[in-house]
C-alpha positions in Angstrom: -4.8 49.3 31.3 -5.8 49.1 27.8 -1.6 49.9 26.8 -0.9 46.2 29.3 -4.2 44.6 27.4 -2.7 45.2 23.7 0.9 44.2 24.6 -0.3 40.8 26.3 -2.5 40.6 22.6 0.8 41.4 20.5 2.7 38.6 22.5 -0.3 36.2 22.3 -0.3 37.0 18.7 3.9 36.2 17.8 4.1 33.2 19.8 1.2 31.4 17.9 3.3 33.2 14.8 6.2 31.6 15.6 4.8 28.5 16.9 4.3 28.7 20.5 1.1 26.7 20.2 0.4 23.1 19.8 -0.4 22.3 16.1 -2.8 19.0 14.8 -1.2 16.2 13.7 -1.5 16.0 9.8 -2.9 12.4 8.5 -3.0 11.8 5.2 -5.3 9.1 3.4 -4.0 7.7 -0.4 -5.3 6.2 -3.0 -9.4 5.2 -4.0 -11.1 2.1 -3.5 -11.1 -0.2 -6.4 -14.5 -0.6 -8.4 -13.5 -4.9 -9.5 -12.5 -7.9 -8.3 -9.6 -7.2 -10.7 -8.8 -4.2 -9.4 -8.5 -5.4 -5.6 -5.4 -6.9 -6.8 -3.6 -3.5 -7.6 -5.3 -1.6 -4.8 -2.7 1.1 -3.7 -4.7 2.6 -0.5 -2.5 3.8 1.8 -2.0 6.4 5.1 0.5 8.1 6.1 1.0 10.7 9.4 3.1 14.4 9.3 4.8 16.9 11.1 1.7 19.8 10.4 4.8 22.2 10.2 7.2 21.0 7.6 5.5 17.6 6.5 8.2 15.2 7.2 6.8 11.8 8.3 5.7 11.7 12.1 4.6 9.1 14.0 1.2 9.5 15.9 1.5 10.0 19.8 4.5 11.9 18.8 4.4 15.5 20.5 7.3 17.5 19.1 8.8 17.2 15.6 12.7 15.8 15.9 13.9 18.5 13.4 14.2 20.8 16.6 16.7 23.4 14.1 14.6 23.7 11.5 11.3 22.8 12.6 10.8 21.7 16.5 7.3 21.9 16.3 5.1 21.4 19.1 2.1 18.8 17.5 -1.4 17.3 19.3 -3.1 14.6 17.5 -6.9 13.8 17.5 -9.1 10.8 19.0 -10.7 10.5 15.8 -10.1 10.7 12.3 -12.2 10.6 9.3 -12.3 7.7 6.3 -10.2 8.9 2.9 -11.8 6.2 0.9 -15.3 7.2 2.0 -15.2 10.6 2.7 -16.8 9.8 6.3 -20.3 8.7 4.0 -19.7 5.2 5.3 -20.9 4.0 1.6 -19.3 1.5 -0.6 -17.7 3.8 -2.9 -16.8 0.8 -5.8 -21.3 1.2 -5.3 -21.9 4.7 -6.4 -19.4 4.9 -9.3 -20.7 1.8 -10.6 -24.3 3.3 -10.0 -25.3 -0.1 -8.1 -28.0 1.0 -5.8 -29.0 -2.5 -4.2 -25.2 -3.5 -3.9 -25.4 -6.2 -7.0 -22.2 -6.8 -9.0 -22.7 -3.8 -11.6 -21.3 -6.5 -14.6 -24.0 -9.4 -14.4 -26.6 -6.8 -12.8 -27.0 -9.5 -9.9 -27.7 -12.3 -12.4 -24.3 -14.0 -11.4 -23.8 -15.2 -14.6 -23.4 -13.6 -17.9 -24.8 -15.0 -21.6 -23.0 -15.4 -24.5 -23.3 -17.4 -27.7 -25.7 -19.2 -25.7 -23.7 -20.1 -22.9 -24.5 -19.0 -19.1 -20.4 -18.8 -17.5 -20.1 -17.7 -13.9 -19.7 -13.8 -14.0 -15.9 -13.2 -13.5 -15.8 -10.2 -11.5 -18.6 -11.3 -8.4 -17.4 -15.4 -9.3 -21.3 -16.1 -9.6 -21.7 -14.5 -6.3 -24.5 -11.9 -7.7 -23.0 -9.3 -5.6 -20.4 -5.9 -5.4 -16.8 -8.0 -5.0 -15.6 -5.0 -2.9 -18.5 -4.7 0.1 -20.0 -8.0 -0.8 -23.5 -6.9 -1.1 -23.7 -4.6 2.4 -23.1 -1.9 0.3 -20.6 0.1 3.2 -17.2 1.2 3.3 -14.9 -1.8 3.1 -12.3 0.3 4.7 -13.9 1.9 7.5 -16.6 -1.2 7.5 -19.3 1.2 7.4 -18.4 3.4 10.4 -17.3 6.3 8.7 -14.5 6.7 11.3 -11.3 5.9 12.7 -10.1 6.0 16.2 -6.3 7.0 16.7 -5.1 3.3 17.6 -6.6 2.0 14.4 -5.4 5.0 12.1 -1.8 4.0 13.7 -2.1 0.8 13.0 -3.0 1.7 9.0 0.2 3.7 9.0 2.3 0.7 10.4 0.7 -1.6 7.7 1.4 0.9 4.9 4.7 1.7 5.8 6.5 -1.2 6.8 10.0 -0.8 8.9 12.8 -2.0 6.6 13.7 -5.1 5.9 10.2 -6.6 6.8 8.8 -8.7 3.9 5.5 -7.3 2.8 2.9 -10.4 3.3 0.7 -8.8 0.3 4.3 -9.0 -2.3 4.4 -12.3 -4.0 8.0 -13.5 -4.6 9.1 -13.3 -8.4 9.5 -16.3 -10.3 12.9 -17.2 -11.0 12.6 -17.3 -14.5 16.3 -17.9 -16.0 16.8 -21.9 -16.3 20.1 -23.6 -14.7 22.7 -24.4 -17.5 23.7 -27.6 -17.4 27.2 -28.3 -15.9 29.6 -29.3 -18.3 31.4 -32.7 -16.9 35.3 -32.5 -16.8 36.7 -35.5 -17.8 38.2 -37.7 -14.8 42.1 -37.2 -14.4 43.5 -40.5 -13.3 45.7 -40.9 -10.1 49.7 -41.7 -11.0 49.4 -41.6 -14.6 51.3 -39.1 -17.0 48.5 -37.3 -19.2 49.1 -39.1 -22.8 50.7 -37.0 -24.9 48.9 -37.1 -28.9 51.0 -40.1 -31.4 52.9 -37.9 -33.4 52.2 -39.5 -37.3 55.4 -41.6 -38.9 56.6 -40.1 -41.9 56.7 -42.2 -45.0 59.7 -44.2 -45.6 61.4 -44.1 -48.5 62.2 -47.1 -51.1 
């Protein structure tokens, strides 16, 4: 009994080995959440999804990796999936580096404007607004909205967004400026219908006396 009991363990033990068993779905959160207004413009946050096996792009829902020769593996995704940006806190990250603690825009210090040579402008990174330009004062995630979580329909829908299918026009990209100036054409002089092109007057020589 105890010989039939370790051979059903060894087998147990090479199939998950060689992966017999289902394996999590891998997702992958990139990039941090910018701390300015300024930096909104460049922010580079991103997710992507993965075979767990050989980490080749996978799309969720997806329950067997396509590289059946060299990978085949069987994958199982979850319901639920934490925030990158956040860390599943839920807290305005842009906030705690900036040391904010009531959500105010850390460069006026909630003043909304800032002095100088006796002048009061309109802070430029909260536009007088008093407030953090990333959570806008609620001090929460602005990528999770302050519910530390994703569900698998939303995290698919992040993956779409970051990884457009070819072809499709970013709506974020701004078209570049066309910045060389048209020459202007040269006009041809008009050829005239039914006349000869006139040949150049050759000069007379001098006569002689």
């Amino acid at each position: 009994m105890r010989i039939k009991t370790a051979l059903v363990l060894v087998v147990t033990l090479t199939l998950a080995a060689c992966g017999g068993g289902k394996q999590k779905g891998v997702v992958k959160f990139k990039g941090s959440t910018p701390n300015t207004s300024l930096a909104v413009k460049r922010d580079n946050r991103a997710v992507s999804s993965h075979c767990p096996k050989c980490d080749d792009p996978l799309k969720i829902d997806e329950v067997r990796c396509p590289k059946v020769k060299t990978c085949g593996a069987k994958v199982e995704w979850d319901s639920t999936y934490t925030c990158g940006p956040c860390g599943g806190s839920g807290v305005c990250q842009a906030c705690v580096w900036m040391e904010n603690q009531k959500g105010q825009c850390y460069a006026c210090r909630g003043e909304g404007f800032i002095a100088y040579q006796g002048k009061t402008p309109d802070c430029k990174n909260c536009s007088g607004k008093k407030v953090c330009p990333i959570c806008a004062g609620t001090q929460k995630c602005d990528y999770c909205k302050g519910r530390k979580m994703f569900d698998k329909a939303e995290v698919m829908a992040l993956v779409e967004k970051s990884n457009p299918p070819d072809g499709a026009a970013d709506p974020a990209a701004k078209p570049e400026a066309d910045t060389k100036k048209a020459e202007p054409k040269k006009e041809e002089p008009k050829k005239e219908e039914g006349k000869a092109p006139e040949e150049p007057k050759k000069e007379e020589a001098p006569k002689k006396e």
